[in-house]
Every structure is written in structure tokens, then in C-alpha cells.
C-alpha positions as a Markdown table, in Angstrom:
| # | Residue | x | y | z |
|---|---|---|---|---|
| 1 | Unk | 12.7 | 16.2 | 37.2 |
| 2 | Unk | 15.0 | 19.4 | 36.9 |
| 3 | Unk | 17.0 | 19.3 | 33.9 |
| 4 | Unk | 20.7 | 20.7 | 33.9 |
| 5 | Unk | 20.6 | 21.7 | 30.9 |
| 6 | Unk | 19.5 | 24.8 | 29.6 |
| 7 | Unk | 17.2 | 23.9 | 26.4 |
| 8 | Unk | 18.8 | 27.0 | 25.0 |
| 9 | Unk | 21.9 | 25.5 | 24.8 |
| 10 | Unk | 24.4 | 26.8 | 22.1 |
| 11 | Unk | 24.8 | 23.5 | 20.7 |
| 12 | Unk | 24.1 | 22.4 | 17.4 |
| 13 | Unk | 22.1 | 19.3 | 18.0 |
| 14 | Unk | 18.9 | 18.8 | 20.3 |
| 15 | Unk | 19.2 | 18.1 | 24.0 |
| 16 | Unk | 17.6 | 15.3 | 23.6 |
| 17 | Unk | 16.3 | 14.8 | 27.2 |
| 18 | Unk | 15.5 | 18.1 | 27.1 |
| 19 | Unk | 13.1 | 17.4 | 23.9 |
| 20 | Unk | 11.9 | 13.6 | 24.7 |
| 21 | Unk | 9.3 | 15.1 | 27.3 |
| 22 | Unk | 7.4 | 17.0 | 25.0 |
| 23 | Unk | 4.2 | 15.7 | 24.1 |
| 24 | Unk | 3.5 | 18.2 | 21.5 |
| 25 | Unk | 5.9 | 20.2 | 19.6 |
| 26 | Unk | 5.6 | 23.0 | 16.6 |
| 27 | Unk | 5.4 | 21.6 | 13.2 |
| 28 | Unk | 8.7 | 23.5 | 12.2 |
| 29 | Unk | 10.4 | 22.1 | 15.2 |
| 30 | Unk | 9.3 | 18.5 | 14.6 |
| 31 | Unk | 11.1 | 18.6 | 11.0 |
| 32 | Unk | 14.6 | 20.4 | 12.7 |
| 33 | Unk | 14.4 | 17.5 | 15.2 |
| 34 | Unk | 14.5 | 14.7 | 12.4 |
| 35 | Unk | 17.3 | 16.3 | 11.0 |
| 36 | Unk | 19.2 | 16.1 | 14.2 |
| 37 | Unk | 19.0 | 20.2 | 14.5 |
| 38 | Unk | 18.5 | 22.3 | 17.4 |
| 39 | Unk | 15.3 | 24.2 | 17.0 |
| 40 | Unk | 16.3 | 26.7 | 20.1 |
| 41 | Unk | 19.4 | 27.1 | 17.7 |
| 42 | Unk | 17.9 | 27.5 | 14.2 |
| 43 | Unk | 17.4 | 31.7 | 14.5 |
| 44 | Unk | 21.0 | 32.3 | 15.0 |
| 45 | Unk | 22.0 | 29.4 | 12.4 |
| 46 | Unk | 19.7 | 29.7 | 10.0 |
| 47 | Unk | 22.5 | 30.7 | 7.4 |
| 48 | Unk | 24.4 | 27.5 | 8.1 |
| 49 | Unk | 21.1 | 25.6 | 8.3 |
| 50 | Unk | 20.2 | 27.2 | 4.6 |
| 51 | Unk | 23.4 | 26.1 | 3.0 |
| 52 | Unk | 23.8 | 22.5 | 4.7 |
| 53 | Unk | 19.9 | 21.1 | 4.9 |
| 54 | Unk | 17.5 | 24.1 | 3.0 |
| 55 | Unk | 16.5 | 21.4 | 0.6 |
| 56 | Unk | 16.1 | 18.6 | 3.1 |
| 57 | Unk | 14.1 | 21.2 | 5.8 |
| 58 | Unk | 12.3 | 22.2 | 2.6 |
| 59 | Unk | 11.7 | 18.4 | 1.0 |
| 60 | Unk | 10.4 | 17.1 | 4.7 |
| 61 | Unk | 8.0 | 19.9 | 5.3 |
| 62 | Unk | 6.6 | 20.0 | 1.8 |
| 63 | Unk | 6.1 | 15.9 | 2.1 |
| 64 | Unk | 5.2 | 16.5 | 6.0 |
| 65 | Unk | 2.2 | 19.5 | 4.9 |
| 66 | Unk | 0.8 | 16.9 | 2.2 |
| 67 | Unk | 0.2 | 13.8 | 5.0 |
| 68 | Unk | -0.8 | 15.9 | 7.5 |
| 69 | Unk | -4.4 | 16.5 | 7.2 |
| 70 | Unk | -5.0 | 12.4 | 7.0 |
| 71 | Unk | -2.9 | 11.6 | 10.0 |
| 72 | Unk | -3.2 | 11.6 | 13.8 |
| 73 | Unk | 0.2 | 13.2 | 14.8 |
| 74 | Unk | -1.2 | 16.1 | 13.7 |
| 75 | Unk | -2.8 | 18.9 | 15.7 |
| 76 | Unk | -3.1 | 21.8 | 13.6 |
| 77 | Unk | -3.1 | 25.5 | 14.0 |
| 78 | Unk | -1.6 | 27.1 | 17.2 |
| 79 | Unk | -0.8 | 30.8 | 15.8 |
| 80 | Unk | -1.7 | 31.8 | 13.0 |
| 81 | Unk | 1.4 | 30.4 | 11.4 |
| 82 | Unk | 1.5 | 27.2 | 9.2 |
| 83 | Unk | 5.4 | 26.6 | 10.6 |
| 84 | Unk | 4.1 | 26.8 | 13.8 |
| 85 | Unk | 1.1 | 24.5 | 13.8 |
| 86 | Unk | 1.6 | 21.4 | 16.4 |
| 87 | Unk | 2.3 | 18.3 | 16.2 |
| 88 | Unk | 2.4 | 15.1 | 18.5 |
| 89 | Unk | 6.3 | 14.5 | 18.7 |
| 90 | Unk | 5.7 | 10.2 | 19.3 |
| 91 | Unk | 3.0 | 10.3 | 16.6 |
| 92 | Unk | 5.0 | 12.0 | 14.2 |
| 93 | Unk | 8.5 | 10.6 | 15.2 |
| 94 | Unk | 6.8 | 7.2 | 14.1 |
| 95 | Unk | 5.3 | 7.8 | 11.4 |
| 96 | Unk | 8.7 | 9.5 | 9.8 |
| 97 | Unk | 10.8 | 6.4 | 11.0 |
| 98 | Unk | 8.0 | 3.6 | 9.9 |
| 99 | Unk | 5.8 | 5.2 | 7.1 |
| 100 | Unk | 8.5 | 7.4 | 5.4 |
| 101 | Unk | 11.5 | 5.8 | 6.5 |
| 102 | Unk | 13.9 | 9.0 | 6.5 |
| 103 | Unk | 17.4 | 9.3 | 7.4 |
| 104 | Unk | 17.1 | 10.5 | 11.0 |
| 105 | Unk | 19.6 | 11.0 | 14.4 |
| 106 | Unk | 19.2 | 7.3 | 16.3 |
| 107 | Unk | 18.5 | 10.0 | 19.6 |
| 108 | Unk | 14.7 | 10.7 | 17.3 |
| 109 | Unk | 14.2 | 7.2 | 16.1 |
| 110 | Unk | 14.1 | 6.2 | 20.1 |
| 111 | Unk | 11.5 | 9.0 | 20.3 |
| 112 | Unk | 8.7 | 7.1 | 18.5 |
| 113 | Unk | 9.0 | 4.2 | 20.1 |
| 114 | Unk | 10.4 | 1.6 | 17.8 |
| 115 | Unk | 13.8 | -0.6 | 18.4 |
| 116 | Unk | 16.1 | 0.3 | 15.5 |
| 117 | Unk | 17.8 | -3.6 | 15.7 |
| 118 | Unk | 14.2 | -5.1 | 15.9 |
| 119 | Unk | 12.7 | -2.9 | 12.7 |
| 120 | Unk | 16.5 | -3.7 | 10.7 |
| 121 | Unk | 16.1 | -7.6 | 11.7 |
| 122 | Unk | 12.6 | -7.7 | 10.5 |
| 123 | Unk | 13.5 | -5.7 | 7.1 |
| 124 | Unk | 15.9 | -8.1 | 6.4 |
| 125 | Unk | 13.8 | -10.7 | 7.4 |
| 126 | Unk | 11.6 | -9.9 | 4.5 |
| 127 | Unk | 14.6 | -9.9 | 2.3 |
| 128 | Unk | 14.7 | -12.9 | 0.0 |
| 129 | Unk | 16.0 | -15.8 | 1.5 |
| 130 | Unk | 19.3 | -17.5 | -0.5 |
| 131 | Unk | 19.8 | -21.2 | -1.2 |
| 132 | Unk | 22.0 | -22.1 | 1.3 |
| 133 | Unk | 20.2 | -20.7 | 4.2 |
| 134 | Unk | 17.3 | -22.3 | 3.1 |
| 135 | Unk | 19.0 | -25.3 | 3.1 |
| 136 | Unk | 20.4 | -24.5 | 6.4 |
| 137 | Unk | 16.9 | -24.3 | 7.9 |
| 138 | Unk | 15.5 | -27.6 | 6.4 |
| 139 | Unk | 17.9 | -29.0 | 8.1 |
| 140 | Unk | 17.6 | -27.3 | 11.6 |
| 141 | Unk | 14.0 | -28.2 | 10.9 |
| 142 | Unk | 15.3 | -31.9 | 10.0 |
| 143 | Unk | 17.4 | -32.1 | 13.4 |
| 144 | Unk | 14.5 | -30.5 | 15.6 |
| 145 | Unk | 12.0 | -33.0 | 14.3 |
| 146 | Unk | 14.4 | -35.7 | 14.8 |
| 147 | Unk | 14.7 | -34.5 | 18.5 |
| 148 | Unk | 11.1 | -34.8 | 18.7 |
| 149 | Unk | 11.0 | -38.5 | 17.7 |
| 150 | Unk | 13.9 | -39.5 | 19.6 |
| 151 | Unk | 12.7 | -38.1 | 23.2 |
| 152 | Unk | 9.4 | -39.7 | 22.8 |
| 153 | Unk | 7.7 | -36.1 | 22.7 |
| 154 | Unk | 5.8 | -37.6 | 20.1 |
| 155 | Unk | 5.3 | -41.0 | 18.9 |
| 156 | Unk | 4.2 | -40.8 | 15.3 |
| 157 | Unk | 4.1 | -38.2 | 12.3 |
| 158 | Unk | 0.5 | -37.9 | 12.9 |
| 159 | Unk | 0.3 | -36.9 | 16.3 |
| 160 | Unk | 2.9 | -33.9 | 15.8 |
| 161 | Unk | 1.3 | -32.6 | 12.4 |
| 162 | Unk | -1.7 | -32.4 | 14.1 |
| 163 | Unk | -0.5 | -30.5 | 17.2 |
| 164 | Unk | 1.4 | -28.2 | 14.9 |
| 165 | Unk | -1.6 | -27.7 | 13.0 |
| 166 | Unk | -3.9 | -26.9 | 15.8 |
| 167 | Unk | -1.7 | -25.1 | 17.7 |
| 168 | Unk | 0.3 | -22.8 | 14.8 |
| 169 | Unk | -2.3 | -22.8 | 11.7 |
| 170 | Unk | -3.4 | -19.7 | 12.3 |
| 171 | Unk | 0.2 | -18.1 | 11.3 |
| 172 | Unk | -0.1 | -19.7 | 8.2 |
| 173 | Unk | 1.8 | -22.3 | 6.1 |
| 174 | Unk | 0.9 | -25.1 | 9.0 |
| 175 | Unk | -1.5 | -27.2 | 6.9 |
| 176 | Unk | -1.5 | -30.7 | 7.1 |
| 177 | Unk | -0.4 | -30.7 | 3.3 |
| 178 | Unk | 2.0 | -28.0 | 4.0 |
| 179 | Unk | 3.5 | -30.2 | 7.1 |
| 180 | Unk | 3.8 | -33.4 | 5.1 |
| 181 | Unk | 5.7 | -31.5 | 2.1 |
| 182 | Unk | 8.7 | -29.9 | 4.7 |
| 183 | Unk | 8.6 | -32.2 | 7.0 |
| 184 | Unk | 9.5 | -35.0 | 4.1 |
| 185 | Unk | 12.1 | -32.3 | 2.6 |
| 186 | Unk | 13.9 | -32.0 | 6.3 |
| 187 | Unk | 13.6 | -35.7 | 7.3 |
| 188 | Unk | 15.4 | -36.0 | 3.4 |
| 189 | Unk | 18.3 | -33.1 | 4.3 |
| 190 | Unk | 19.7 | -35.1 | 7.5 |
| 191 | Unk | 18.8 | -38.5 | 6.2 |
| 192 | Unk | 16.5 | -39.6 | 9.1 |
| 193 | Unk | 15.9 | -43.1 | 9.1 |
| 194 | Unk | 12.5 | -44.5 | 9.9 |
């Protein structure tokens, strides 16, 4: 695949398509990516790079350095040059979006393979639950069991505690004792009538 683009571009930020078929890039290069910088650029904006991101180029590679040794992504020495030992762009991509969880261009999150709305669903998932939605999903759980009943899936308590049980214990929080507790609370929420 030819490539338009010159990946000497004068432009700021990365050619990204330019950049997403690397498999290993420089160390130094790794941390301009994150940062949303042009590595091809950084010689002849390294002034503007100083007073805009010096801190944040300095803070990721000092914190980059200390995890390096004990991770995968990295490759070590290619010149002589600790800024210009290699890395392994997915590897390190992920490990800056999952592990460290940096402020980063959405172009470098795609990089190491995660789906931004999938990681921000499940981090909010993990966020504590308020009162009303709770309620909210006793009841859904209320109306779906009531489904259940209605349609004849399944004729008694019994029989769908212990399919549930068989079938989903091994995610946890489908005991038997743990099924009679909600299911009571969500037949109570809609008022289900025996």
C-alpha cells in the first residue's frame, strides 16, 4: 500500500496512517505520538515543543523509563541512545491508554486496540450505582421474570432458579439464596401476583 503522504509532512500532528503500520517505533517517538506530536516534526519544533509540552514530554518519559524494564512493549537498546531505544507501538499504545490512563489524541488510543465507548461504558459501569436506577433494574428484572411466567418458558420458581444457577453461577451472584433474595425484591417492585 503506497501512501500519499509524505511522513515528513510539515504538519504538526502525526500522519496517523502513516504511523499505524509501524510495528516498532523509537522510545522518544512513542511518547511524541501520545501527545499527538509529529516526531518527523519535533527537530524543527523543538522550541515550540519545549514551551507547550517540555514537562509532559519530560513527565511521560521519566514514568515511561521506570515501567519499562518489567513490561513487554519494550524492546530496548537500538543505538546507543536511551531516547532512541524501541518500543512495540500496540504494546505501548495499550499500556499508556489501559495501565496509565493518559490524556492522549483518540487517532493513538485506536492504535492499541481498545474501543474508547466500550473502555468509557465499562468505567462507568463500575461507578456506583444510584437509587433510582437500582430501582429501575429490580423492576426490569420484575417485568422480565414475569414474562417468563406468563409464556410458560417456565412453570415454577424452582425450575428457573435452577437454570439460572446452572447456567450463570459461574459469573457470580447466581446462588440459589442470591436468586430467592432478588427475585422476591423484583416480584415485590411490579406487584406480581401469584
Amino acid at each position: 500500500m503506497i501512501i500519499s503522504d509524505s511522513k515528513y509532512s510539515e504538519e504538526k500532528t502525526p500522519k496517523w496512517a502513516y504511523w499505524k503500520q509501524f510495528k516498532y517505533v523509537s522510545f522518544e517517538d512513542a511518547i511524541y505520538l501520545s501527545l499527538d506530536l509529529n516526531p518527523h516534526m519535533m527537530p524543527w519544533m523543538l522550541q515550540e515543543a519545549c514551551d507547550f509540552y517540555c514537562q509532559e514530554i519530560d513527565e511521560r518519559t521519566e514514568v515511561s523509563y521506570n515501567w519499562a524494564d518489567s513490561l513487554d512493549w519494550y524492546c530496548g537498546d537500538i543505538d546507543e541512545i536511551p531516547s532512541r531505544d524501541k518500543v512495540d507501538l500496540i504494546g505501548f499504545a495499550s499500556w499508556v491508554c489501559k495501565k496509565m490512563k493518559w490524556e492522549v489524541p483518540e487517532e493513538f488510543f485506536k492504535v492499541s486496540g481498545f474501543d474508547q465507548e466500550a473502555v468509557t461504558q465499562a468505567e462507568n459501569s463500575e461507578k456506583a450505582v444510584n437509587p433510582k436506577e437500582l430501582a429501575n433494574h429490580v423492576k426490569l428484572i420484575g417485568a422480565l421474570y414475569d414474562i417468563i411466567i406468563q409464556k410458560g418458558l417456565y412453570r415454577t420458581d424452582d425450575e428457573l432458579k435452577a437454570y439460572l444457577e446452572a447456567e450463570y453461577d459461574h459469573l457470580g451472584g447466581f446462588s440459589r439464596r442470591t436468586l430467592d433474595s432478588r427475585i422476591r425484591a423484583a416480584k415485590k417492585a411490579i406487584h406480581f401476583k401469584d
